[in-house]
N, C-alpha and C positions, 0 to 999 in steps of 0.2 A: 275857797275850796271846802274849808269845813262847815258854815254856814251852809253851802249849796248842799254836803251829803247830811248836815242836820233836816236841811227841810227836806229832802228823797225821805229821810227815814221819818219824819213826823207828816210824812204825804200817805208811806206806807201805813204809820199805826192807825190814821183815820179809816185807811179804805179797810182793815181789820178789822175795826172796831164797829166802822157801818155796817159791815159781813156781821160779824157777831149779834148786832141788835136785830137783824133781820130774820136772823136765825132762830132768836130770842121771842122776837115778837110775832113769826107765824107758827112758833110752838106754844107760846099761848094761845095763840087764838083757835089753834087747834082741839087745845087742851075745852076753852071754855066752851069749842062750838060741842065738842064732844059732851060734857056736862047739858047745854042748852037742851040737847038732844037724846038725854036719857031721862031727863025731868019730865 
């Protein structure tokens, strides 16, 4: 029982953590298209 709700919750911090870099990676890219396209 505590193996099963360790892996729920280290199922959870991945799908966080994917969320996060996603968030992470189309705000740079935003960032650099924005710079690409003032230069």
């Amino acid at each position: 029982k505590v193996s099963g709700s360790g892996k729920e919750m280290g199922q959870a911090y991945v799908n966080f953590a994917r969320n996060c870099m996603d968030q992470i990676r189309s705000k740079v890219t935003d960032e650099l298209w924005i710079l690409n396209f003032f230069e």
